[in-house]
N, C-alpha and C positions, 0 to 999 in steps of 0.2 A: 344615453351616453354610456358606451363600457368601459370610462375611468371613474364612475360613480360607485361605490361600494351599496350593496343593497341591504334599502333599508331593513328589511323583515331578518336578515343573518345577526344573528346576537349573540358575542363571545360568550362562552359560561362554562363552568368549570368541567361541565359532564365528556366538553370537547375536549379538553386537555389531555395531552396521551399520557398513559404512567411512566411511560420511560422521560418525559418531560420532566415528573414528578419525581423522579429518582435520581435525574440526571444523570443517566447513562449510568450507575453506579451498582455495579453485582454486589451479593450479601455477600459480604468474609466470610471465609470457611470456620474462622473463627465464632461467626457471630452466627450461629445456625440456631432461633429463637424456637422453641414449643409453641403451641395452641396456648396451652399452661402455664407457659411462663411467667413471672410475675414483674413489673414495673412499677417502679416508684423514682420521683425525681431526688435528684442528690444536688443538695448545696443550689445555690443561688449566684451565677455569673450573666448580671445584666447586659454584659455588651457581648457574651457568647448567647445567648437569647434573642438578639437583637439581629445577630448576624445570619439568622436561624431563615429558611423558606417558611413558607405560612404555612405549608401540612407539618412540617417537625416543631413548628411554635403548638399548633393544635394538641400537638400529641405531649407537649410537656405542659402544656397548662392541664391535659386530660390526667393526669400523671402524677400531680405537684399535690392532690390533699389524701392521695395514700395508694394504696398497691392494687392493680387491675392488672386482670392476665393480655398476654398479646391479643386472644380471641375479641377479648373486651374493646379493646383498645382500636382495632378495626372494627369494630362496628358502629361504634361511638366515633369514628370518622369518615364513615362508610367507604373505605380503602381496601382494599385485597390485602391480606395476609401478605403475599410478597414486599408490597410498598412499604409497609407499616413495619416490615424486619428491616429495611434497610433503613428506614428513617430511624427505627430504634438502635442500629448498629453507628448510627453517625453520632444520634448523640450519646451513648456508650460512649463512643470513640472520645467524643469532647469534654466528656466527665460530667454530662449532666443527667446521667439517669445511672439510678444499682438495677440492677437484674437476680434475679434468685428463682431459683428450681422448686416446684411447689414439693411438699412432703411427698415421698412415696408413699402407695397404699398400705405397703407392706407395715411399714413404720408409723403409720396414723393410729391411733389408739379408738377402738370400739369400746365406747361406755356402756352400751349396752349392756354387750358381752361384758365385760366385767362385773354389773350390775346385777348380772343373773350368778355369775359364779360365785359374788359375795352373798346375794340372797341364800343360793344352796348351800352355803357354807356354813352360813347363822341359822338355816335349819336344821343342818345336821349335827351339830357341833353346840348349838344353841347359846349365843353371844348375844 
């Protein structure tokens, strides 16, 4: 019979297209996320959690016990960078995730190197 649906076809998430998953929703020029970028959930609204699809549920419960980068964060959902920016730009949007810029390189402090300039310091000067 061809009004029987066949038995062997088995819905599962692999089928699902991303734009399904994004629902049609382009990242904000605003919300343009890094690899690096860092995530952590902000504050606690149960019935904006609730209102949430089950990939952006995923990614604040991945998010809620401290800070992981975007990279992170799609892998641990196995989601394409794309999907996981916008999902992170929705809930930006709805106040339940902070975002922050990791340190530049520039600005990160080398112990080492300092380590070595205090050593040569107390040998030359002997402290």
């Amino acid at each position: 019979m061809p009004d029987q649906p066949d038995d062997e076809l088995e819905l599962t998430s692999p089928l699902v297209p991303l734009h399904v998953i994004a629902r049609g929703r382009a990242l904000p020029a605003e919300h343009e996320y890094e690899h690096t970028t860092l995530v952590t959930a902000h504050g606690s609204d149960p019935a904006a959690a609730r209102a949430l699809d089950p990939e952006a549920r995923q990614v604040l419960e991945l998010v809620a016990n401290g800070f992981l980068s975007v990279a992170e964060v799609s892998g641990h959902t196995r989601l394409p960078l794309g999907i996981v920016r916008i999902l992170l730009a929705q809930l930006e949007q709805a106040g339940l995730i902070v975002t922050r810029q990791p340190i530049p390189p520039a600005e990160r402090i080398d112990r080492e190197l300092l380590g070595a300039v205090l050593d040569g310091l107390r040998s030359k000067f002997g402290a």
